[in-house]
MMTF fields as JSON, N, C-alpha, C and O atoms, coordinates in Angstrom:
{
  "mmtfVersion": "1.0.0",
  "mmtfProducer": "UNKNOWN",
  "numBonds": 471,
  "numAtoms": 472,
  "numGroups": 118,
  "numChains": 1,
  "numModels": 1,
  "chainsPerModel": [1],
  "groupsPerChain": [118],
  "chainIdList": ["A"],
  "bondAtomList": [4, 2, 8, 6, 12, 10, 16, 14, 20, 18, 24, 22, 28, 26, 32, 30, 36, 34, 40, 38, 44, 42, 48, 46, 52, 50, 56, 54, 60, 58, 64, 62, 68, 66, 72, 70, 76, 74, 80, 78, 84, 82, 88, 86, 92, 90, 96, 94, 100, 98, 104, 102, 108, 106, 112, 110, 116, 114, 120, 118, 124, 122, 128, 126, 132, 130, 136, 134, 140, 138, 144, 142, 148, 146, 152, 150, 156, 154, 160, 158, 164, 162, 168, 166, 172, 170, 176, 174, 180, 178, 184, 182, 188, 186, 192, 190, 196, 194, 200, 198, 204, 202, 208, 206, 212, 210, 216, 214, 220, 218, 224, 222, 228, 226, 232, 230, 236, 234, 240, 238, 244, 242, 248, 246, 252, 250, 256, 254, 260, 258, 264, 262, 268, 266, 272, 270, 276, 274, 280, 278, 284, 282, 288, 286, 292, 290, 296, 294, 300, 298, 304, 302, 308, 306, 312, 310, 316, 314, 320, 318, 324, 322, 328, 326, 332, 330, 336, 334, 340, 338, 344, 342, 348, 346, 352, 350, 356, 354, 360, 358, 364, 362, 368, 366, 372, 370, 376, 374, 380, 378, 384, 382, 388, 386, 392, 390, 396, 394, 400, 398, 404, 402, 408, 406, 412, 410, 416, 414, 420, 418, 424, 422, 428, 426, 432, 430, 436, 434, 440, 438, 444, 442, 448, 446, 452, 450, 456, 454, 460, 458, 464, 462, 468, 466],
  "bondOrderList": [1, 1, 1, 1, 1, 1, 1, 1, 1, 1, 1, 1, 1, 1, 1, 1, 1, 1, 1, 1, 1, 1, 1, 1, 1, 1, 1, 1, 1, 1, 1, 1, 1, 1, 1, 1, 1, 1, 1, 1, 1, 1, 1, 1, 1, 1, 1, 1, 1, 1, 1, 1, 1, 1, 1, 1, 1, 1, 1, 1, 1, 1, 1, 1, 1, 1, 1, 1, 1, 1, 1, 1, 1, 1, 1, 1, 1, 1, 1, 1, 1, 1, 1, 1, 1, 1, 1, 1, 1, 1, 1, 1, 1, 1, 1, 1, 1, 1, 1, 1, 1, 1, 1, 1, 1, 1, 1, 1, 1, 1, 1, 1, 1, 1, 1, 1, 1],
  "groupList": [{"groupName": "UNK", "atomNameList": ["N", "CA", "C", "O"], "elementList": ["N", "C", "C", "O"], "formalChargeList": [0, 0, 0, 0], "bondAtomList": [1, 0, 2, 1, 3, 2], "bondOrderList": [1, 1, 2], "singleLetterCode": "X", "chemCompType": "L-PEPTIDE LINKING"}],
  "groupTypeList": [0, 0, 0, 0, 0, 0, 0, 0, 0, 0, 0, 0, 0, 0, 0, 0, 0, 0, 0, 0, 0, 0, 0, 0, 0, 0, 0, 0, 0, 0, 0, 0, 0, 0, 0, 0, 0, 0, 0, 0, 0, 0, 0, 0, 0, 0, 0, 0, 0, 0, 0, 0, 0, 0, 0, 0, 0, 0, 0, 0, 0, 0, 0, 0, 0, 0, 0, 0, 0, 0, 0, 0, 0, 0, 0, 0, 0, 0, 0, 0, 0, 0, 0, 0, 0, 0, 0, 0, 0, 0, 0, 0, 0, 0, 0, 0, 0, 0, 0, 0, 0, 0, 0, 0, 0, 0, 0, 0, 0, 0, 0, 0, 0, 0, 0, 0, 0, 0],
  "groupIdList": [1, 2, 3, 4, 5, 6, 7, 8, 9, 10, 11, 12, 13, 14, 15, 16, 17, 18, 19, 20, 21, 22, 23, 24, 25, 26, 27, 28, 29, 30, 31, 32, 33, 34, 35, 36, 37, 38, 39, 40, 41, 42, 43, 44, 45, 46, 47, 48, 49, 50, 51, 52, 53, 54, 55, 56, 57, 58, 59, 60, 61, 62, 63, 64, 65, 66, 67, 68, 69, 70, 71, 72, 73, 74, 75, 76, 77, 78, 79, 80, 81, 82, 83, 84, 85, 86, 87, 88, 89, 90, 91, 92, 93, 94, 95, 96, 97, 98, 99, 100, 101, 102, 103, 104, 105, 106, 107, 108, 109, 110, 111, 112, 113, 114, 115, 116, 117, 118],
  "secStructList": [7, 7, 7, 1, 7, 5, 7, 7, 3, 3, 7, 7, 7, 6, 6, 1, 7, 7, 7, 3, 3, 3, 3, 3, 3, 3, 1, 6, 6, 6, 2, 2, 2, 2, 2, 6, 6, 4, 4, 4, 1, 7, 7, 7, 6, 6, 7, 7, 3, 3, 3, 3, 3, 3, 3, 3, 3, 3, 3, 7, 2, 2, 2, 2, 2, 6, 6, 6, 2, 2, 2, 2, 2, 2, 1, 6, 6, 1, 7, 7, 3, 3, 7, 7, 7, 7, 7, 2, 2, 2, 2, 2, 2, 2, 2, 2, 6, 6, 4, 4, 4, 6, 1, 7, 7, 7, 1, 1, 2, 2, 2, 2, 6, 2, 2, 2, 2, 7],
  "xCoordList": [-11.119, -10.667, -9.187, -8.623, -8.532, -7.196, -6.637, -6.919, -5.904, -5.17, -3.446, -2.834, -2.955, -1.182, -0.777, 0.422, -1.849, -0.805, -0.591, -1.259, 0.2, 0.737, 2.048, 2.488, 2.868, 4.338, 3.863, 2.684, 4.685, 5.443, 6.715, 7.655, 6.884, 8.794, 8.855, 8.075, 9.686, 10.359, 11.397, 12.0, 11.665, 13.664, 13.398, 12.507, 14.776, 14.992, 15.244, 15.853, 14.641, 14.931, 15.715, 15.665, 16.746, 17.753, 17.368, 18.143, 16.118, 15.22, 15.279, 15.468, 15.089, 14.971, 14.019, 14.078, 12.905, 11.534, 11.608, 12.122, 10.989, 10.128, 10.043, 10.0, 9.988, 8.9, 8.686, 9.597, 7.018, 6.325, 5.589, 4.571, 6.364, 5.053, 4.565, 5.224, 3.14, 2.209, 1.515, 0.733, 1.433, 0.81, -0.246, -0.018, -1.063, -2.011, -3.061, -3.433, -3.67, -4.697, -4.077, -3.45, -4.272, -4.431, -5.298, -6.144, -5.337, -6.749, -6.03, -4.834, -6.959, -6.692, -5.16, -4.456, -4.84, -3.761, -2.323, -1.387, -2.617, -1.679, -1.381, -0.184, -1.821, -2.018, -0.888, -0.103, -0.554, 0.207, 2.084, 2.76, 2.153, 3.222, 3.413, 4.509, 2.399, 2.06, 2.937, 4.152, 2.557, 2.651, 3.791, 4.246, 4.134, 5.642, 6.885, 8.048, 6.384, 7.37, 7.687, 8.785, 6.4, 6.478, 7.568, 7.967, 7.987, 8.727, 9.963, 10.919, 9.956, 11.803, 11.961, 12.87, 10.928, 10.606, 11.739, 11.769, 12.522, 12.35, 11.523, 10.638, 11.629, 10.632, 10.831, 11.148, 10.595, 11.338, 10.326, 9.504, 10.311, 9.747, 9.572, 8.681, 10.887, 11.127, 10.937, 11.809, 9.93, 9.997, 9.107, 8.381, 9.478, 8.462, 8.0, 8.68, 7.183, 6.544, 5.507, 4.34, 6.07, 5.384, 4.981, 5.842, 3.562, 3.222, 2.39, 1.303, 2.793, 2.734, 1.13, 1.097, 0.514, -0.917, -1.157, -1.737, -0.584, -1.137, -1.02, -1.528, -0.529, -0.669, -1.386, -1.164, -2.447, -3.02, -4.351, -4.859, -4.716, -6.261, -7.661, -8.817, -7.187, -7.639, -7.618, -6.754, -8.616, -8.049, -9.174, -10.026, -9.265, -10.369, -10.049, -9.246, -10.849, -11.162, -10.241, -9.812, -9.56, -7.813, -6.992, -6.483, -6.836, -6.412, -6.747, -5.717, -7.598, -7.665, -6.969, -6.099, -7.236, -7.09, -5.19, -4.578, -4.307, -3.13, -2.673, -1.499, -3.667, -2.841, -3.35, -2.635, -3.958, -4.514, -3.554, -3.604, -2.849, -1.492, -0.509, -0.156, -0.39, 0.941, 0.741, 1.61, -0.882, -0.513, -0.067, 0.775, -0.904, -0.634, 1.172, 1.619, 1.757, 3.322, 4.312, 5.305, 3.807, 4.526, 3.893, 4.533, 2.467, 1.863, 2.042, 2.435, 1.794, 1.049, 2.652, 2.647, 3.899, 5.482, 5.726, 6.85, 4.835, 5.388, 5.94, 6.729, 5.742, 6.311, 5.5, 4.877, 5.319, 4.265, 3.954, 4.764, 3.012, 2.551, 2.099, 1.594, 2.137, 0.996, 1.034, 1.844, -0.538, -0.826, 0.087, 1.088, -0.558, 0.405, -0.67, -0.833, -1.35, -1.407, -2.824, -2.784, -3.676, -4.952, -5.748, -5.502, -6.651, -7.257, -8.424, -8.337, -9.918, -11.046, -12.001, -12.71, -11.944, -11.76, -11.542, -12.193, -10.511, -9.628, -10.532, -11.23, -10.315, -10.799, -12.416, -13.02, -12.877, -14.547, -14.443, -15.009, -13.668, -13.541, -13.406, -14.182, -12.3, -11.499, -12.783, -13.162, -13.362, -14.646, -15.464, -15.754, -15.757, -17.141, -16.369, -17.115, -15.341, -14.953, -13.993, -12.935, -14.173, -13.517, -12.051, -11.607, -11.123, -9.871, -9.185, -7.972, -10.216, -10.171, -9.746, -8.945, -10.514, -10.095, -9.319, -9.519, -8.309, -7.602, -6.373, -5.5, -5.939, -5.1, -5.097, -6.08, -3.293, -3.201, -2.633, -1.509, -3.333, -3.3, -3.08, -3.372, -2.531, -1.46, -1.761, -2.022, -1.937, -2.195, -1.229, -1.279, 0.13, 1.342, 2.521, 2.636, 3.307, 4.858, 5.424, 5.392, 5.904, 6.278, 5.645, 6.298, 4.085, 3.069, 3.438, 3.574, 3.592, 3.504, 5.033, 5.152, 6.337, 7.22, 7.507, 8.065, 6.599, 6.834, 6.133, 6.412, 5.027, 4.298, 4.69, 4.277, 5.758, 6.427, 7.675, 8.258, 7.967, 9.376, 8.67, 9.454, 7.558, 6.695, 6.803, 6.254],
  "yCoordList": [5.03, 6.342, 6.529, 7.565, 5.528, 5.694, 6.295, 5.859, 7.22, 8.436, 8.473, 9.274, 7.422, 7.424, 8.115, 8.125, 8.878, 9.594, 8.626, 8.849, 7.661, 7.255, 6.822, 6.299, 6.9, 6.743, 5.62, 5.394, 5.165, 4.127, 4.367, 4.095, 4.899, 4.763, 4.124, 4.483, 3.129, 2.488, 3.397, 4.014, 3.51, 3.777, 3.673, 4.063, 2.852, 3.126, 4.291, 5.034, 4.552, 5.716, 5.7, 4.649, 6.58, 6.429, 6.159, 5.844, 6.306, 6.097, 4.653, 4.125, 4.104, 2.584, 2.015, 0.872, 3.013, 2.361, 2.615, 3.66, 1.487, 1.712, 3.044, 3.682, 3.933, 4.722, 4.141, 3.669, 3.984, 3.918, 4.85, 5.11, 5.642, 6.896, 6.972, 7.149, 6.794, 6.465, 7.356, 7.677, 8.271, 9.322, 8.78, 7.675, 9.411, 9.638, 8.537, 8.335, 7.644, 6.867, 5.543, 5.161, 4.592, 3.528, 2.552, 2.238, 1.917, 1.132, -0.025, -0.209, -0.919, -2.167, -2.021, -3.028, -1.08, -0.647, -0.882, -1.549, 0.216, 0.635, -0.567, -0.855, -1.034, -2.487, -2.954, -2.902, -3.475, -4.418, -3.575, -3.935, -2.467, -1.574, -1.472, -1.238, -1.644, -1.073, -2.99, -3.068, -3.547, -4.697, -5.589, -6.517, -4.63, -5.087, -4.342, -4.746, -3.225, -2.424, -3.0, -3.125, -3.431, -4.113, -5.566, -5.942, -6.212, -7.256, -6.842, -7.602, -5.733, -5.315, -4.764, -4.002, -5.222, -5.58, -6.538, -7.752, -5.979, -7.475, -8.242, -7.701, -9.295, -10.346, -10.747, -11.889, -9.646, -9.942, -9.411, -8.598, -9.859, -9.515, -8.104, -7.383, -8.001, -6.567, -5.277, -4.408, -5.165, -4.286, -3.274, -3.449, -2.32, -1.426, -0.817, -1.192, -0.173, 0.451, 1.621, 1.463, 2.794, 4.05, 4.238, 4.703, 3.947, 4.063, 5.527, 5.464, 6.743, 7.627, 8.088, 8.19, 8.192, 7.754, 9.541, 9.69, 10.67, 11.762, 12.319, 13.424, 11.792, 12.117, 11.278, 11.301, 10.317, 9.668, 10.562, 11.298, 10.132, 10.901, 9.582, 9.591, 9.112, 8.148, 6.782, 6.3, 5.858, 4.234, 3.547, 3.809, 2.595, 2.149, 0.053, -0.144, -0.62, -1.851, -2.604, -3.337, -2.74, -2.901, -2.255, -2.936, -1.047, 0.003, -0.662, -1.319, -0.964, -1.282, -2.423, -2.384, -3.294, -4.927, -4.798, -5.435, -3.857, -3.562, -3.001, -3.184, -2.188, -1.63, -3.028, -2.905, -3.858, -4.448, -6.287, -7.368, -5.811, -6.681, -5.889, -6.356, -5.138, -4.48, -4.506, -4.243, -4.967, -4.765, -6.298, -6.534, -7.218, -8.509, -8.934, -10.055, -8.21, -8.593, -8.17, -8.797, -7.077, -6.589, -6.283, -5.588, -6.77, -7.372, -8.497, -8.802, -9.658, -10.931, -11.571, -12.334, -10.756, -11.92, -11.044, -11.159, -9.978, -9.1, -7.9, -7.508, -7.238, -6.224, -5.013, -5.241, -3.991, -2.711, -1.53, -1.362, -1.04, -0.719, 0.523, 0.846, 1.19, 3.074, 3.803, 4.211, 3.664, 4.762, 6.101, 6.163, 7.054, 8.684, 9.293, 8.766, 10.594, 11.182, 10.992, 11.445, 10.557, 10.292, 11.431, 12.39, 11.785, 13.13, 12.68, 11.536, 13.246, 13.259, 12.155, 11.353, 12.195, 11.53, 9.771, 8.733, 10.128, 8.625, 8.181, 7.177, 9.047, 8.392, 7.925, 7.099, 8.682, 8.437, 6.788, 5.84, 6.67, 4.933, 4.401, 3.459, 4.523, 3.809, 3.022, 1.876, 4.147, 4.07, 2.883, 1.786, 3.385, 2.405, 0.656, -0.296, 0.534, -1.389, -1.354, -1.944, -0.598, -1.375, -1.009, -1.191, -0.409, -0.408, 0.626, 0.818, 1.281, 2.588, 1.877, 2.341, 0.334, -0.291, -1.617, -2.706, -1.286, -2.357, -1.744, -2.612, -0.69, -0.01, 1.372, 2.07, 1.544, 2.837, 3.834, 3.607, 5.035, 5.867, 7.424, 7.917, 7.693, 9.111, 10.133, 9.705, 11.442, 12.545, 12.866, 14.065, 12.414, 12.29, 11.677, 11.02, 11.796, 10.951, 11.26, 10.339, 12.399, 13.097, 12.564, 12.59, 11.946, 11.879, 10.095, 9.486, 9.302, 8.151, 7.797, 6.638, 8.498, 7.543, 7.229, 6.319, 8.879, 8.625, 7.745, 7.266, 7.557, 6.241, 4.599, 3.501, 5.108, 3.479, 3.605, 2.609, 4.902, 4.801, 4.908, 4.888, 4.998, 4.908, 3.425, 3.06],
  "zCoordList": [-23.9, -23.481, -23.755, -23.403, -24.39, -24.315, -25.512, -26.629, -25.337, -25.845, -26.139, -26.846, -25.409, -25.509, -24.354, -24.074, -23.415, -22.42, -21.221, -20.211, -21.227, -20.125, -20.021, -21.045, -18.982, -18.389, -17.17, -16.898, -16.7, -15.555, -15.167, -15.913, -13.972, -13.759, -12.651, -11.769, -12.408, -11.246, -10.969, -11.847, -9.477, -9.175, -7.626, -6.871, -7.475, -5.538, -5.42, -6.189, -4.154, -3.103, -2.335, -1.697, -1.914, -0.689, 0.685, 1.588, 0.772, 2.134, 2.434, 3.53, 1.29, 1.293, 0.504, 0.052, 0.288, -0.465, -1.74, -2.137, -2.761, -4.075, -4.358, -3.306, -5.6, -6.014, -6.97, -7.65, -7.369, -8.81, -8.871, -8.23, -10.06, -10.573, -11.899, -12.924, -11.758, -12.742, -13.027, -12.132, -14.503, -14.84, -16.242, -16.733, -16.644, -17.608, -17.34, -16.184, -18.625, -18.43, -18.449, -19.437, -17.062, -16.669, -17.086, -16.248, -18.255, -19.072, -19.326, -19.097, -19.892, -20.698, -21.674, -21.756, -22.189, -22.849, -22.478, -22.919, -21.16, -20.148, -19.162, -19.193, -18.648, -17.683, -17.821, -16.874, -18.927, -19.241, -18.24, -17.276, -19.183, -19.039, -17.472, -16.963, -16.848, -14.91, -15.046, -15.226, -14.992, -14.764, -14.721, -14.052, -16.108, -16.43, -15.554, -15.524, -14.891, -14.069, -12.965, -12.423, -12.586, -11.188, -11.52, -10.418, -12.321, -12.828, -12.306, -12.152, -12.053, -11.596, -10.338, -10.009, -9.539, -8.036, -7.197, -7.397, -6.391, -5.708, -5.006, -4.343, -5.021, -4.501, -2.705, -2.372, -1.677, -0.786, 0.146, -0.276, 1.576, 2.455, 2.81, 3.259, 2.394, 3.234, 1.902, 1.924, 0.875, -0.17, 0.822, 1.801, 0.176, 0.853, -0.848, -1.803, -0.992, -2.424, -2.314, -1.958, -2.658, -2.926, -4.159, -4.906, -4.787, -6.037, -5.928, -5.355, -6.399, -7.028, -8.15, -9.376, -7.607, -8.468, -9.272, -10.348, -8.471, -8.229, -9.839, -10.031, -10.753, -12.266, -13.042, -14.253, -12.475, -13.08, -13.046, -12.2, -14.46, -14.837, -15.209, -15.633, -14.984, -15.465, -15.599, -16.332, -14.878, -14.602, -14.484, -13.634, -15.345, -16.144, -14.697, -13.785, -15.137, -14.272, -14.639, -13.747, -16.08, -15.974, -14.952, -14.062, -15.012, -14.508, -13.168, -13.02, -11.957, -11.346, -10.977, -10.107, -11.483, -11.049, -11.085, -10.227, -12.232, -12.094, -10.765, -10.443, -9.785, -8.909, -7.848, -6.854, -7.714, -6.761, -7.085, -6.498, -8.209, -9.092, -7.71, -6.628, -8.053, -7.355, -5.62, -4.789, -5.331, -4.089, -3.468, -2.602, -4.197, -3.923, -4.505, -4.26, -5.025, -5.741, -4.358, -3.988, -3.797, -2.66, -1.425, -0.636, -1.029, 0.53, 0.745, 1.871, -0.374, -0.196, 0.994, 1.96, 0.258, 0.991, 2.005, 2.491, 2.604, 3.577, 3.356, 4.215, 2.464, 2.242, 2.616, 3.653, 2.213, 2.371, 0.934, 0.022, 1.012, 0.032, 0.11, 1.185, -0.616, -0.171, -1.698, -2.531, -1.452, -2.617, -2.22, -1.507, -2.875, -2.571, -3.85, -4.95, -3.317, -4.057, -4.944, -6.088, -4.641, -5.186, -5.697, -4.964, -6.688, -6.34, -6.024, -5.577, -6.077, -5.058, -5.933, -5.325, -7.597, -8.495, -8.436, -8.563, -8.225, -7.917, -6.382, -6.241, -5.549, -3.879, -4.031, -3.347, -5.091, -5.149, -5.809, -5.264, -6.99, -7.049, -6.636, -6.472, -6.093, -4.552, -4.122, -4.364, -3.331, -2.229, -2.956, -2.477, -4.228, -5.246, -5.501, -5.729, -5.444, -5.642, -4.482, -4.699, -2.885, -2.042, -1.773, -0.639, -2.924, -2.713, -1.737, -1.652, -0.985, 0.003, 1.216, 2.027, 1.335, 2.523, 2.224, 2.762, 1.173, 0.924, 0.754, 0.776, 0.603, 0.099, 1.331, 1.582, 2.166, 2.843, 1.914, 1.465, 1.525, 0.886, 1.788, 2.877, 0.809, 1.705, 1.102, -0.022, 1.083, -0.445, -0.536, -0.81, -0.458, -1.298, -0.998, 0.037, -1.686, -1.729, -0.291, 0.524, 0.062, 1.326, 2.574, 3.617, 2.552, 3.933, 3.682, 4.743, 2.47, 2.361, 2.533, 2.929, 2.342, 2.957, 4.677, 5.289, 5.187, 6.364, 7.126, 8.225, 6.295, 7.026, 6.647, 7.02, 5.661, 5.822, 6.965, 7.395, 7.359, 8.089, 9.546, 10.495, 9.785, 11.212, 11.671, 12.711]
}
């Protein structure tokens, strides 16, 4: 399914948390690029990470196993994690391999930092 439309951006927030925002198709392709962003993470208890899903169209079982990369890079040492932004699409996968109850998901950036600042 892959086409070239995908981006990755890292940048701190003044709040304190991560944003990663991830747009187009998430595949075997793309993986790598998700993967490599997260590399400029710190490695610290205290990360917090807002990954940005709400421009993704598309995310194939690469595509998966990358965001479930990102949750173990910044849960596994203590840190926190939140989708943002899913569409009904995305939540119906979610639901089908589990990641609905592995992953706190927000329907956006705005609802997900405040639930890291709760």
């Amino acid at each position: 399914m892959h086409n070239g439309n995908f981006d990755v951006t890292l940048r701190s927030h003044p709040q304190g948390y991560w944003l990663l925002v991830v747009t187009g198709e998430l595949d075997h392709h793309t993986a790598p690029r998700l993967r490599g962003a997260l590399d400029e993470l710190p490695r610290a208890a205290d990360t917090t990470l807002i990954v940005d899903i709400s421009g993704l169209n598309y995310c194939d079982s690469s595509g998966i196993a990358a965001l479930v990369t990102a949750y173990r890079r910044v849960v596994d040492p203590g840190g926190r994690l939140v989708l943002a932004g899913p569409d009904d699409e995305m939540m119906r996968l979610f639901g089908i391999v589990g990641l609905d109850e592995l992953f706190t998901i927000s329907p956006n950036v705005e609802e997900a930092a405040a639930t890291l600042s709760a």
